[in-house]
Structure formats: structure tokens, C-alpha cells
PAFIRO-935962 format. One record per atom (N, C-alpha, C): residue in three letters; y, x, z. Coordinates in pm, whole numbers, plus 50000, padded with zeros to 5 digits. Layout:
! PAFIRO-935962
ALAYXZ
...
***
This chain:
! PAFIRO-935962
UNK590472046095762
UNK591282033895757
UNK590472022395816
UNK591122014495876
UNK590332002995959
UNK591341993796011
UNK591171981395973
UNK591891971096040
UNK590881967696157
UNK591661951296194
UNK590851944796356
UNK591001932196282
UNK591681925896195
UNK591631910096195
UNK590471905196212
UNK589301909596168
UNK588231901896128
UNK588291897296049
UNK588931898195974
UNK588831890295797
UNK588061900695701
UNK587241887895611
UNK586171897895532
UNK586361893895364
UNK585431898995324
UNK585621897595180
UNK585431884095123
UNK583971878295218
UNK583161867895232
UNK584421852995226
UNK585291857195299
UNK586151844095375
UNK587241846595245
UNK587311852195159
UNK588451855195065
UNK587491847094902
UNK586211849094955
UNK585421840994827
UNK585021831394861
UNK585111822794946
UNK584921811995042
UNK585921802494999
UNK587251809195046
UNK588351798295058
UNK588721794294899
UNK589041808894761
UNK589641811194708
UNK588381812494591
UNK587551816794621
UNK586171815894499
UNK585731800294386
UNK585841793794430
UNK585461781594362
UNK586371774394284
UNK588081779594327
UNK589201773294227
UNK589001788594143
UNK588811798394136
UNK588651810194029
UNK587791810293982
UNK586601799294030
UNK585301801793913
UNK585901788193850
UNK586721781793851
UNK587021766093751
UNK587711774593650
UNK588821781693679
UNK589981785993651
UNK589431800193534
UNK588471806093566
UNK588001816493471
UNK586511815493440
UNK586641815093303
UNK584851818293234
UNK584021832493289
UNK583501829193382
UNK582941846993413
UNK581321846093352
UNK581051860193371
UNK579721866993284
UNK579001860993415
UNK577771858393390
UNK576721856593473
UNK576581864393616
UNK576601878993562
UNK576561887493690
UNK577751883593795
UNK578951885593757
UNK579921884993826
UNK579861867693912
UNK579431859193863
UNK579191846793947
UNK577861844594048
UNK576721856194030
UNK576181857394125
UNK576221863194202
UNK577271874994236
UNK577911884594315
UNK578921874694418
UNK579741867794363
UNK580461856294421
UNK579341852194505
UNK578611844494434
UNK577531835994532
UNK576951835994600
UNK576521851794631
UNK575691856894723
UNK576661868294863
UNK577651869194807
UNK578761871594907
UNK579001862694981
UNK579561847494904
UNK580081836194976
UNK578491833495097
UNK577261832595044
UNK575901829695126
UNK575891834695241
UNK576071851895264
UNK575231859795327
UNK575751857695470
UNK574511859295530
UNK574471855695680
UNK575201838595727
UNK574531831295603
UNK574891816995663
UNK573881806595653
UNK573971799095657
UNK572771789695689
UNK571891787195503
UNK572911789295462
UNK572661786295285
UNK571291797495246
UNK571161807695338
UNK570031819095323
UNK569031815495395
UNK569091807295516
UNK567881806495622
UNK568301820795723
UNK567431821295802
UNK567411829195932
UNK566101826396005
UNK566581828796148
UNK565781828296274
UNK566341819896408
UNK566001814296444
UNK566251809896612
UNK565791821596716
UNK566071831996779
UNK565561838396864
UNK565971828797029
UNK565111832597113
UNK564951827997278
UNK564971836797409
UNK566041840397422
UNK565801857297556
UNK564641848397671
UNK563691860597658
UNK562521856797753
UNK562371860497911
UNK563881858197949
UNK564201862898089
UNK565121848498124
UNK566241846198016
UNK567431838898021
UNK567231827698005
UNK566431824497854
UNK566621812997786
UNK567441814197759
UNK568771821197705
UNK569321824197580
UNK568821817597431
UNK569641807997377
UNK569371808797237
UNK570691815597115
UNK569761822297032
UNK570821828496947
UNK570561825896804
UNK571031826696736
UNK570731820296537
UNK571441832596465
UNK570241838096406
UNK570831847996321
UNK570161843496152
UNK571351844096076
UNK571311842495922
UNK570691855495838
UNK570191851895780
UNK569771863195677
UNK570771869995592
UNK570811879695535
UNK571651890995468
UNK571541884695302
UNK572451885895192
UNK572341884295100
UNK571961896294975
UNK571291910095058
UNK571011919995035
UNK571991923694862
UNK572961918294823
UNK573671923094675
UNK574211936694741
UNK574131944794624
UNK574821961694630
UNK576061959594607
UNK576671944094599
UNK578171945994578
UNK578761941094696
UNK577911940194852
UNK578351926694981
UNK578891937595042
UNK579951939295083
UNK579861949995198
UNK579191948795322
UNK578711938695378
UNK577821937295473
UNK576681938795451
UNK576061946095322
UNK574601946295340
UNK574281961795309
UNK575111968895310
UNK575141984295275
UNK574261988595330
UNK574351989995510
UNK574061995995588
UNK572602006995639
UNK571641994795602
UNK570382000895598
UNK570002007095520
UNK570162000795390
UNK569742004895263
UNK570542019895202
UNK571422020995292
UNK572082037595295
UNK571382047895358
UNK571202039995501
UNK570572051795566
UNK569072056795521
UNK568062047995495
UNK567012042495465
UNK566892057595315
UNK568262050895242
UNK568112060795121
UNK568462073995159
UNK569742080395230
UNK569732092195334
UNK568432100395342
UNK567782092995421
UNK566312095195544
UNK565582105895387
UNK565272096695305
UNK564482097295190
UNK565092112095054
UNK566582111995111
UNK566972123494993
UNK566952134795095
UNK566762133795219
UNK566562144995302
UNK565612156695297
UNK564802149895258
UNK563632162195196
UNK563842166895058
UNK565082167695037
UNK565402174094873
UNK566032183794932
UNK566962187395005
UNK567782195395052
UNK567222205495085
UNK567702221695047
UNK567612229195042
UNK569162241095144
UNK568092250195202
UNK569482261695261
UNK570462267695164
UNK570862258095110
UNK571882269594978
UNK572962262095025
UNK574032264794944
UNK575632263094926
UNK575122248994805
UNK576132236694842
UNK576072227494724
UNK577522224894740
UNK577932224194604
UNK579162217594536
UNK579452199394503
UNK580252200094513
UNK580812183494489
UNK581852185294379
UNK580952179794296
UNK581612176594144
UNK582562164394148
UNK583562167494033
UNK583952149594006
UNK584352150293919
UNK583982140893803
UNK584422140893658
UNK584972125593619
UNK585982125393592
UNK586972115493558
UNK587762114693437
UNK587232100993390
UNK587872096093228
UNK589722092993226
UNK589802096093102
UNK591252092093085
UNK591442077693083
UNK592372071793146
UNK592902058493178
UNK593242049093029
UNK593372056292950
UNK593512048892835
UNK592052046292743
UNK591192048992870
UNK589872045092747
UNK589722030492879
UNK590392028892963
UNK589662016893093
UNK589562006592987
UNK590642004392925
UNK589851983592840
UNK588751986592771
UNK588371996692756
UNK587411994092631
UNK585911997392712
UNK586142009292826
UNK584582007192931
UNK585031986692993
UNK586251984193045
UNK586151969493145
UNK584611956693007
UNK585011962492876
UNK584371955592830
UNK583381955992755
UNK582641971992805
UNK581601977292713
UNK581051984192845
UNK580801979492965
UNK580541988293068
UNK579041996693046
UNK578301987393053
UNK576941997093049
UNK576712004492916
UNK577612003992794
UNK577572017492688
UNK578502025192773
UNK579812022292750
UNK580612033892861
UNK580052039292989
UNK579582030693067
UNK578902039793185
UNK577512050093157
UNK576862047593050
UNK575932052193018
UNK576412068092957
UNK577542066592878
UNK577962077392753
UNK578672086592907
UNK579842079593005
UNK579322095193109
UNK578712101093173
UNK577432092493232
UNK576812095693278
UNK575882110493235
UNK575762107493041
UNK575062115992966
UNK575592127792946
UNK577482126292959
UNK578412136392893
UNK578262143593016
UNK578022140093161
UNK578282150193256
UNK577352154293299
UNK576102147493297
UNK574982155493319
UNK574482166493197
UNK574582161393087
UNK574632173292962
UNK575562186292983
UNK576662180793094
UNK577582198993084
UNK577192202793222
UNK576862198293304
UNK576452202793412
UNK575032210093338
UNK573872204293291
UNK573122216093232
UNK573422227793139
UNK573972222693063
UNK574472228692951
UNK574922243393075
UNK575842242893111
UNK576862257093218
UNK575942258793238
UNK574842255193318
UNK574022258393442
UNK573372268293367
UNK572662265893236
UNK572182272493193
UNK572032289193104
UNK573742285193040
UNK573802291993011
UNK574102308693120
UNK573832318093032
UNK573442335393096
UNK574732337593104
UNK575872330993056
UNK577052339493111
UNK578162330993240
UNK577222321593251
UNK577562313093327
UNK576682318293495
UNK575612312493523
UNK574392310393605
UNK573422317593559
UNK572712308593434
UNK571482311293351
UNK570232308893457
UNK570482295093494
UNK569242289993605
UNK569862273093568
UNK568402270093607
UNK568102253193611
UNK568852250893725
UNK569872240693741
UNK570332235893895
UNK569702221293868
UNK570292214093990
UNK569612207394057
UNK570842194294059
UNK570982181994034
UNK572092175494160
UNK572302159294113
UNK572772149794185
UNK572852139694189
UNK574342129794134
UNK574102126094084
UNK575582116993993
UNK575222101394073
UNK576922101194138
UNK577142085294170
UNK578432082894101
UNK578212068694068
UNK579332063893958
UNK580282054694072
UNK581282056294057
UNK582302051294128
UNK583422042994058
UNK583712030094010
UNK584172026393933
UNK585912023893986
UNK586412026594077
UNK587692016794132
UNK588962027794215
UNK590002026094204
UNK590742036594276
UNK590832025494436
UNK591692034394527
UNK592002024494603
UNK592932010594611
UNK593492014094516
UNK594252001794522
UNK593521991194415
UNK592101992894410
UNK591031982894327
UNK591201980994169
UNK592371988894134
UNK592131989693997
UNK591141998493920
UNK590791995293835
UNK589442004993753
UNK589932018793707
UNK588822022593766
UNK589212039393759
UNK587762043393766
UNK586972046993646
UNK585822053593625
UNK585632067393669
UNK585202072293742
UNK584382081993741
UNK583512085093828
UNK582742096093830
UNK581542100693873
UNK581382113793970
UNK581352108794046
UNK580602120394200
UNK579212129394214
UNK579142138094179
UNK578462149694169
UNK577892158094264
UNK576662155094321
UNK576342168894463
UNK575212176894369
UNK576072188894379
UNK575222204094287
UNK574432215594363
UNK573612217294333
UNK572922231494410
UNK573782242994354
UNK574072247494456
UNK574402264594408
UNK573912272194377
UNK572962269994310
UNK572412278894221
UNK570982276094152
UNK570622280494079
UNK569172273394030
UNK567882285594028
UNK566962280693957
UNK565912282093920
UNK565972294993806
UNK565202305193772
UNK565722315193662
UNK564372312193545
UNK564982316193434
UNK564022306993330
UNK562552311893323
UNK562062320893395
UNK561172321393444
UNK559962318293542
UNK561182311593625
UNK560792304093758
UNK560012312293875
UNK560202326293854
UNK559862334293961
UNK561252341194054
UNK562352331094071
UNK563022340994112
UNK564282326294165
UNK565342327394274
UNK566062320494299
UNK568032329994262
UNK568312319694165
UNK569922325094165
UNK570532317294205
UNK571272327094303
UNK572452322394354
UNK573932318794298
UNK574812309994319
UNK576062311894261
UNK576982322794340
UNK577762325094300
UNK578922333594365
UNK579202324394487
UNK579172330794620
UNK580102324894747
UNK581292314494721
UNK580742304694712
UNK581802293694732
UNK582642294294582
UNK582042297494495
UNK582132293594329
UNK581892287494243
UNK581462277394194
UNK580532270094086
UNK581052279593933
UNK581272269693849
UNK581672269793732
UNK583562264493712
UNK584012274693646
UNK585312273593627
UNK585582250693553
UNK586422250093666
UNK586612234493593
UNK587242233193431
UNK588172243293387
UNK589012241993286
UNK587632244793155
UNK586312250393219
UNK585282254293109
UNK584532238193121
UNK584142228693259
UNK584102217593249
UNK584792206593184
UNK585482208393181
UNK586442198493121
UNK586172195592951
UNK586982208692923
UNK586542208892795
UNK585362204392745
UNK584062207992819
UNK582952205892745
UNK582652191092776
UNK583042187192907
UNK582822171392932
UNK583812164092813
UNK584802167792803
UNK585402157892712
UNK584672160492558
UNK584542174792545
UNK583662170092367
UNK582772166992343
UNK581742160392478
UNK580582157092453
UNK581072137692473
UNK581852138792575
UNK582092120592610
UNK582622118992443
UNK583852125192397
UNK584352116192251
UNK583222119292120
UNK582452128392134
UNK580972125492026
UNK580382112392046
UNK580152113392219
UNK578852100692203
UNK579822085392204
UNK580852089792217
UNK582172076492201
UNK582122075392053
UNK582042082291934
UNK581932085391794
UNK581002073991743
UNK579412080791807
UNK578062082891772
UNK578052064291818
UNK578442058191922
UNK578412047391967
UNK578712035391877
UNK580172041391826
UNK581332032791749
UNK580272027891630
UNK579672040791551
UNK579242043391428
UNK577662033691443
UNK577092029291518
UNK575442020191572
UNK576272007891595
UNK577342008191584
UNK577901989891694
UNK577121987891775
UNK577821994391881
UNK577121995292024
UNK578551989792072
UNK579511984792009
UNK580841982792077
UNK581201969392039
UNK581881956192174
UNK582601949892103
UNK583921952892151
UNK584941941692046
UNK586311947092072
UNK586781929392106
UNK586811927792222
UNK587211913092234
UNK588881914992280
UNK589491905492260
UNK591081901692339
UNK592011915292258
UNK592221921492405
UNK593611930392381
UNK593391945092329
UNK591541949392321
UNK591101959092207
UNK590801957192119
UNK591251944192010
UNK590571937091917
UNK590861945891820
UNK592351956991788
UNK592551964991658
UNK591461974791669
UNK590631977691808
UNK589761990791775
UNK588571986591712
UNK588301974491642
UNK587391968791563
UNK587751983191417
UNK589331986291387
UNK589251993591280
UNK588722008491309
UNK588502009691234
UNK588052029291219
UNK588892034191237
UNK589962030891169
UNK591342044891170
UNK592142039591313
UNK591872028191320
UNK592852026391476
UNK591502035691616
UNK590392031991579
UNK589582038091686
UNK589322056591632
UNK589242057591527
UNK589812073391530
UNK591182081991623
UNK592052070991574
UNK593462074791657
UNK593602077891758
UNK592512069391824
UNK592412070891996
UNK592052079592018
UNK590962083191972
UNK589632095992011
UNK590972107691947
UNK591332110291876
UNK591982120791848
UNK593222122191943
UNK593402110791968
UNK594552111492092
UNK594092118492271
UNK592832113692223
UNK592552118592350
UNK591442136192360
UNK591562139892276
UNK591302151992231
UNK592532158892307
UNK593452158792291
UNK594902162792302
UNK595222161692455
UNK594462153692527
UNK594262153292651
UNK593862157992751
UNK594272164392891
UNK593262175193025
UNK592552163293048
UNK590972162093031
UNK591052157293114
UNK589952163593275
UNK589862152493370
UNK590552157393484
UNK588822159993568
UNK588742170993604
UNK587112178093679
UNK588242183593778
UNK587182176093900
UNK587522184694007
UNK586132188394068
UNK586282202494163
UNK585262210294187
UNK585372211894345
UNK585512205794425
UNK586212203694567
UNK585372221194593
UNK585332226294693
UNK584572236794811
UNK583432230894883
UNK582732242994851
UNK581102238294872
UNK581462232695016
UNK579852216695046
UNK579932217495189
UNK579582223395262
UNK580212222695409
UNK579692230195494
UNK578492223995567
UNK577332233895458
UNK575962234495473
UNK575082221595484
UNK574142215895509
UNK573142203395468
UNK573872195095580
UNK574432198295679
UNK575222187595766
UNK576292182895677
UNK576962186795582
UNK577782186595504
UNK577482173795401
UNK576342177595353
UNK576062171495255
UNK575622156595299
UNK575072155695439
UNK574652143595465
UNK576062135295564
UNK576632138395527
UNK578042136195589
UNK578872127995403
UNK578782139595367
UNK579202127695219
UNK578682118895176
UNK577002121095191
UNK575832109495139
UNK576332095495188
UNK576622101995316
UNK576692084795434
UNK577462077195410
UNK578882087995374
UNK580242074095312
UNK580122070195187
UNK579542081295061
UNK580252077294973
UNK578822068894852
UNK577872071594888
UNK576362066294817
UNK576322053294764
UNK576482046694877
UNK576482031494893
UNK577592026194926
UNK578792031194884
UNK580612025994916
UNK580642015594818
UNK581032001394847
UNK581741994194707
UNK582911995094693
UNK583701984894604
UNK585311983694589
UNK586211984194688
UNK585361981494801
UNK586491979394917
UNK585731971695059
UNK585911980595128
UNK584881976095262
UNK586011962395333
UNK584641952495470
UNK585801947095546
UNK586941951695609
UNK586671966195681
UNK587101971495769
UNK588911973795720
UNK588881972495573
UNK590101976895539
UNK590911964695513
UNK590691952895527
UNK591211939195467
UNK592151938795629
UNK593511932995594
UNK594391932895714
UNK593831917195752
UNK594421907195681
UNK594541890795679
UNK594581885795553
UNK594271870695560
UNK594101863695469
UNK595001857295483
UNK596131845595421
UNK597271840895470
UNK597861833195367
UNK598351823295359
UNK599201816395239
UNK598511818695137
UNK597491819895101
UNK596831820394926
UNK597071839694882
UNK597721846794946
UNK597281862694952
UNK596451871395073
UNK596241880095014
UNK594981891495052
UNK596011898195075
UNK595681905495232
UNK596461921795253
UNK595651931195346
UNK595661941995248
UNK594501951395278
UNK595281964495252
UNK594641976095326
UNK595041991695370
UNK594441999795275
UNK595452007295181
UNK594732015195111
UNK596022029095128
UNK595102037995048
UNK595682048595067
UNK596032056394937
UNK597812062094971
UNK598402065194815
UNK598122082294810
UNK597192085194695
UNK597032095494668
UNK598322105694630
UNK599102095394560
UNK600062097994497
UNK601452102994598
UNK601482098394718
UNK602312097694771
UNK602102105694903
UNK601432114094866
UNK600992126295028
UNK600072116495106
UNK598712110195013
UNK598262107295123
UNK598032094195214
UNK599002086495187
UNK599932082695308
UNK599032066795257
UNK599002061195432
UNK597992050795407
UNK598982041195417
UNK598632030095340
UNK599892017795292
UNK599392002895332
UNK599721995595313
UNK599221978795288
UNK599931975295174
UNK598711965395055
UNK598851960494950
UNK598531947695020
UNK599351940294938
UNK599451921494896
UNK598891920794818
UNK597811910994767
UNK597651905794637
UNK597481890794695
UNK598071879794561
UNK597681870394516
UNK595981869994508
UNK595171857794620
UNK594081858194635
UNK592981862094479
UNK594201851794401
UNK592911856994278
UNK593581866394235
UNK594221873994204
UNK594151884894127
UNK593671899494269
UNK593441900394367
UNK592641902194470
UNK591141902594368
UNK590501888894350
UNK589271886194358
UNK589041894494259
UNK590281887694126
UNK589981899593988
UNK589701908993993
UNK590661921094051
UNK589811935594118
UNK589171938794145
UNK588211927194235
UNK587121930394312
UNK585821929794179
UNK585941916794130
UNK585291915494049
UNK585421927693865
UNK586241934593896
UNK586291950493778
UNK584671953793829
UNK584481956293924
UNK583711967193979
UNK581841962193974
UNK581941948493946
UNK580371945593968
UNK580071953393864
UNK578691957193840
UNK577951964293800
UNK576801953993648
UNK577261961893589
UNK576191952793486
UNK574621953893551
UNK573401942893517
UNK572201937393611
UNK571661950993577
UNK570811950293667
UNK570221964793698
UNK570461980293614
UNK571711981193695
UNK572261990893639
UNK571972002093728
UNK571832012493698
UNK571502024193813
UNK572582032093836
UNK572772030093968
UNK574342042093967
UNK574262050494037
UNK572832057894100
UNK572852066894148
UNK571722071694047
UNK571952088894006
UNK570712096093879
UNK570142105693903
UNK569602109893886
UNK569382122793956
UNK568832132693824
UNK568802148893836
UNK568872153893659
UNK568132169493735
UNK567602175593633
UNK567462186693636
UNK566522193093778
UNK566252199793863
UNK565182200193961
UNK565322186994072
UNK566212181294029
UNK566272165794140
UNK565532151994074
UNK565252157193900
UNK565402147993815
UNK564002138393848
UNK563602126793856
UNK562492116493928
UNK561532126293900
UNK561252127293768
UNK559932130093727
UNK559112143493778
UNK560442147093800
UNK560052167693837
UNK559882168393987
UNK560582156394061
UNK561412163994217
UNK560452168594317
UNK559012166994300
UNK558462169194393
UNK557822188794376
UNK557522188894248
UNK557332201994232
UNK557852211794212
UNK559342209794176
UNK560332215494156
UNK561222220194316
UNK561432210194413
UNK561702212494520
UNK560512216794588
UNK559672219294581
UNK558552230494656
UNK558482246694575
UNK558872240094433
UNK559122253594408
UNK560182264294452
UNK561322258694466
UNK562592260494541
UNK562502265394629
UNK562032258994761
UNK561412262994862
UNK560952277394876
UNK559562278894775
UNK559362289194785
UNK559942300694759
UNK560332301894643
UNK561372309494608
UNK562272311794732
UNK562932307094781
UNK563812303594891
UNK563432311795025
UNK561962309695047
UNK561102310195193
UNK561992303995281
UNK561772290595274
UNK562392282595328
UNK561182270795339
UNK561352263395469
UNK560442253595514
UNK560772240295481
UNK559952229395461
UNK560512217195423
UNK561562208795594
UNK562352203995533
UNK563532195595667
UNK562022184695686
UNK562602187995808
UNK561682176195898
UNK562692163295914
UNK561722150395862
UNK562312139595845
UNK561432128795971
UNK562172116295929
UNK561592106896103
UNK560302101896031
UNK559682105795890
UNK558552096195855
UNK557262091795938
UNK556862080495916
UNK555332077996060
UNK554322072996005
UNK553462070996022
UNK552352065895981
UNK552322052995973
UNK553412042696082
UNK553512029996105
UNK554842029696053
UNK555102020695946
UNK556462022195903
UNK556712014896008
UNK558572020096049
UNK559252011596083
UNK559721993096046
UNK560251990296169
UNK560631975396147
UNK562081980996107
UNK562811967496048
UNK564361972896061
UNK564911970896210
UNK564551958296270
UNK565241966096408
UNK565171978796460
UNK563911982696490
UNK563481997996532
UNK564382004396427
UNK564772006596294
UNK565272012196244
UNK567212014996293
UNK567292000996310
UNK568302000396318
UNK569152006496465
UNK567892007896560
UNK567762011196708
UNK567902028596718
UNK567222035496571
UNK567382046996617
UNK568472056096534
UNK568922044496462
UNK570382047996392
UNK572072050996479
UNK572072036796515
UNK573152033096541
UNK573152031796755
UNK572072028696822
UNK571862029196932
UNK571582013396994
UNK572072000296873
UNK572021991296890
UNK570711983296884
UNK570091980796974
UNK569471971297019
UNK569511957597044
UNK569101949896882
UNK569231941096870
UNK567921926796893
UNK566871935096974
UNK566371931097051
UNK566621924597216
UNK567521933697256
UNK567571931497391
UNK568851918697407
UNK568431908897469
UNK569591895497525
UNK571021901197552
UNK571621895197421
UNK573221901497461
UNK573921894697611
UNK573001881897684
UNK573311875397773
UNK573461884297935
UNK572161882597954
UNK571501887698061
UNK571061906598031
UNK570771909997925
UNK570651923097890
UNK569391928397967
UNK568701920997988
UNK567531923898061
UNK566261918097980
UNK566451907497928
UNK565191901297882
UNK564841907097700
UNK564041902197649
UNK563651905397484
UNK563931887697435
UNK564671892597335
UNK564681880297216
UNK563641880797137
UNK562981867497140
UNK561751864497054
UNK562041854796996
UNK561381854396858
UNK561591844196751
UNK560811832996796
UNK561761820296803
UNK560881808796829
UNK560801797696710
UNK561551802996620
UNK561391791196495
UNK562571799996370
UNK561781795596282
UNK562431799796128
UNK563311788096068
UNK564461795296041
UNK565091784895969
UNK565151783995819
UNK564541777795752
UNK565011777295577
UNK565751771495559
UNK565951784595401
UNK567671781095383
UNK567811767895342
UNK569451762395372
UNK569721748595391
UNK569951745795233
UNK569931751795116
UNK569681747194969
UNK568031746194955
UNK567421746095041
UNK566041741495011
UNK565351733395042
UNK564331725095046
UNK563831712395053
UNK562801718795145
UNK562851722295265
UNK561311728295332
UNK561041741695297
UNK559901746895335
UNK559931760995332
UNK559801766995190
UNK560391779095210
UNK560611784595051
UNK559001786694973
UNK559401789394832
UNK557901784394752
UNK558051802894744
UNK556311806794770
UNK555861824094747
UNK555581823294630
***
């Protein structure tokens, strides 16, 4: 999906951001996400003056507001992370998990996010080991990575979590590599189940510490028997694991990394126009075969959506568990390896780290060195600009 207007997220918190921050009390995070959206790449950050040394060309480039919620600042910091999970990858078959909460728990994660994001994170990496392990399942250590994805396309909140699995693990011995069955994981209807009785325990175990508040329109789940009701209601519930078909092979896998790692609520590329005080942007109805649509919203209730999705402050939404898990990954993926007789992937690492231009040069092909004028000469920095909220150069 891709529009052409040129309209961005930036110009929608620009025009429409400052009567919605009068108009609503927001949490701290969510007003520095605003702020650093509305900034990025403008004079409010500082930059550079570059000079083409053929032309005399002058050009002014702004600095990035590097937030994980800008869609303009994704880019590097994807590939960069890519480059770096490349040497985890292994010649096996990997699966793409996805484990997804029932819709009637969304008010109570919109306002308990980092206990709720925490309690699936635990419930799905606990059944992903849990199967893996067991002998009538696998009966090997696997391996794999959880990204949390908070938003459907049409920007309403929709929790769940993206899963890349090794096909097969480690045997509890660690002299030996198992394989899964050809293009098999673990039956989803045996996921499910176990994901949901581990999410409504630690939903239990949570309630019972007051780890929960109940503000506004969940204020009755302050009671026990009304927050029992729920959990038993949702016992009674499928809920919903999907197990897509392994990719095809480590090209595969770095093909999902690229879109979906570092995706937020909603890229520029998909925003149609900005217009009369509404947003209209291209999304696509799952529901409806597929079929790619345009939504209207009222600018602020637009922004509202956008703003579901920030992330409580340093929140981690990518995890990694089991032979991927931080602490293990280096000896564990050599152990693999061996087992495997398989060689480590050769990656671009150098002795001289890269610049980000150079980086960006052997990514994309763009050369943002060379004079977009004359195309012959090199742009060189002839003066720094600090940012225009500062009094002179910034304090180290």
C-alpha cells in the first residue's frame, strides 16, 4: 500500500497536535512522542549546512528525532538491527508464530499496558517453551524472537505478538540437533489452550499484588466477582494462534525482519491527504477479502489512534528466549552450528565502523554525499546548525 500526496504523520501533529494537547490530559510519554514527531528534521533539532565542492551548491539538512514511534526514523536502525540478528540464523526451517488476545481484555491492557504487555509476553514465551520441550511434542530447546505489535490496520488496538521459531531445537543433552516435521511446528489448537491458561493465571496472579488500576469505563473491575466474571468469560473463549508456513529459508526470514521489526501504527507512505480538519489514509480489510480501502478520520480522533500505540518509556518490544535468549546467544548459536555442521553467515562487519552515510550507500544505493545539483562534486559540511530551541551550541 502506498500513497503519493506527500502528507506525513509529522504535518497531522503540526497542524492538529497543539489544540489536542489543550483539549486532552496526556501521560508524559505520549506528549513527547508528539514532540519529537512534530521536531524531526526541522530546524527545532539543529542540522548541517553542506557546500557541493564542484558547484557551490548549498543544501540544509535537519537532524532526525530518532523516537521508535516517528516513521521517519525507522530506517537505519532496522537495517543496522537486521545486519546484527544475521549471525543468529541458522540452515533450518523457521516458523512465524502469532499469538493474539481477546478484544474484550483491550480497556484494561489501553490502561495497564506495561503489566498487560508484560503478562503476554511471559504467557507466550512460557508455551512456546513449555511445547518445545516437552518429548511428545519436540523434546528440544528451540530458539526464537517475540515482537509486540499493538494496532490493527485500521489503528485501533489490537494486541498481539509476532513470533520467528527455529524448527527445531537442541536435545536435552545437547549432543544432537532435532528437527521438526517438514513444514510442521506444534498443533495451534494445543497453543492456544496453553497460551490462554497461562495469560488468565498471570491476569489472576496480577489482580491479586494490585498491579492493576481500574480508571473510567473499567472502574467495576476494581470488584473481584466482576473481574472473576471476565476471566471466566474468557476461559470459554478460542482464543486466536496462528502458525503461518515455515519461511522460505533465511532469505525468508530476512524478508519479514525488514517489514515487520521496526513497523509502527502506521507508516507515511499510507496517509492519502490532510484536508478540512480530517486524515485519509489506505488500509487494508482483513475482513473483507483483503481488499485495500481508504479511512477518514476526524484529525483528532486520527491522532487518538495513533497515540493507542506509544509504548510505555523504555519498554522492550523486541525479546528474545531460549537459544536466542541475550544471555546464552553466543554459545548456544555456535553450539547449533555445530551440531548442524554448518558455518557461521557472513555478515558486512569491519574493523572501521561504518559512517551512516556509507551505511546508508550500501543499503539503499543512495548517495547522499554526492551534489544532487551538478552530481559530480562531494557535499561537505561547512557549518553546524544548533537547534533553534537553544541559546548557542548544545551543553555535553
Amino acid at each position: 500500500m502506498r500513497a503519493s500526496d506527500g502528507a506525513e504523520v509529522a504535518d497531522i501533529f503540526r497542524q492538529y497536535g497543539p489544540e489536542y494537547r489543550e483539549l486532552h490530559q496526556l501521560p508524559r510519554n505520549q506528549r513527547r512522542v508528539i514532540g519529537a514527531i512534530e521536531e524531526c528534521r526541522t530546524s527545532a533539532l539543529g542540522g548541517h549546512k553542506d557546500k557541493c565542492d564542484s558547484c557551490d551548491h548549498i543544501q540544509i539538512s535537519y537532524n532526525s528525532c530518532r523516537n521508535r514511534h516517528c516513521p521517519k526514523c525507522q530506517f537505519l536502525k532496522k537495517e543496522k538491527w537486521i545486519e546484527a540478528r544475521a549471525e543468529d540464523l541458522l540452515p533450518i526451517q523457521y516458523f512465524h508464530v502469532v499469538f493474539t488476545i481477546p478484544a474484550e481484555l483491550n480497556p484494561l491492557v489501553l490502561r495497564n499496558q506495561k503489566v498487560m504487555y508484560d503478562i503476554l509476553f511471559r504467557s507466550v514465551s512460557e508455551t512456546l517453551i513449555e511445547l518445545g520441550n516437552d518429548p511428545k511434542r519436540l523434546g528440544a530447546q528451540i530458539g526464537f524472537m517475540s515482537i509486540l505489535h499493538t494496532w490493527g490496520q485500521n489503528l485501533m488496538d489490537h494486541p498481539h505478538i509476532h513470533c520467528v521459531v527455529t524448527g527445531g531445537g537442541v536435545s536435552d543433552g545437547e549432543d544432537r540437533w532435532i528437527s521438526c516435521r517438514e513444514k510442521f511446528f506444534i498443533p495451534v489448537r494445543v497453543m492456544s489452550k496453553l497460551f490462554r491458561g497461562k495469560f488468565l493465571d498471570y491476569l489472576k496472579e496480577s489482580y491479586g499484588s494490585g498491579e492493576f488500576s481500574f480508571p473510567g469505563v473499567i472502574d467495576h473491575l476494581k470488584d473481584y466477582h466482576a473481574f472473576e466474571r471476565l476471566r471466566r468469560q474468557l476461559y470459554q473463549k478460542k482464543w486466536v494462534v496462528y502458525c503461518k508456513p515455515p519461511f522460505n529459508g533465511v532469505e525468508g526470514v530476512f524478508e519479514y525482519l525488514s517489514r515487520y521489526t521496526h513497523r509502527i501504527a502506521i507508516s507515511n507512505n499510507r496517509i492519502l491527504k490532510i484536508e478540512n480538519g480530517r486524515v485519509s489514509f489506505l488500509w487494508r480489510d482483513y475482513a473483507d477479502g483483503d481488499k485495500i480501502k481508504t479511512m477518514t478520520l476526524d484529525a483528532g480522533e486520527f491522532i487518538r489512534r495513533f497515540l493507542l500505540h506509544v509504548l510505555p518509556d523504555r519498554f522492550v518490544k523486541v525479546r528474545y528466549y531460549g537459544l536466542l535468549s541475550n544471555r546464552n546467544r553466543n554459545n548456544s548459536i555456535a553450539l547449533c552450528r555445530e551440531l548442524l555442521g554448518a558455518s557461521k553467515i557472513e555478515t558486512n562487519d569491519k574493523e572501521i565502523p561504518e559512517t551512516w552515510q556509507e551505511h546508508l550507500l550500501r543499503l539503499s544505493g543512495v548517495d547522499v554525499t554526492k551534489c544532487p545539483v551538478c552530481k559530480k562534486g562531494r557535499m561537505f559540511t561547512v557549518e553546524v546548525l544548533y537547534p533553534s530551541r537553544c541559546n548557542g551550541p548544545p551543553k555535553i
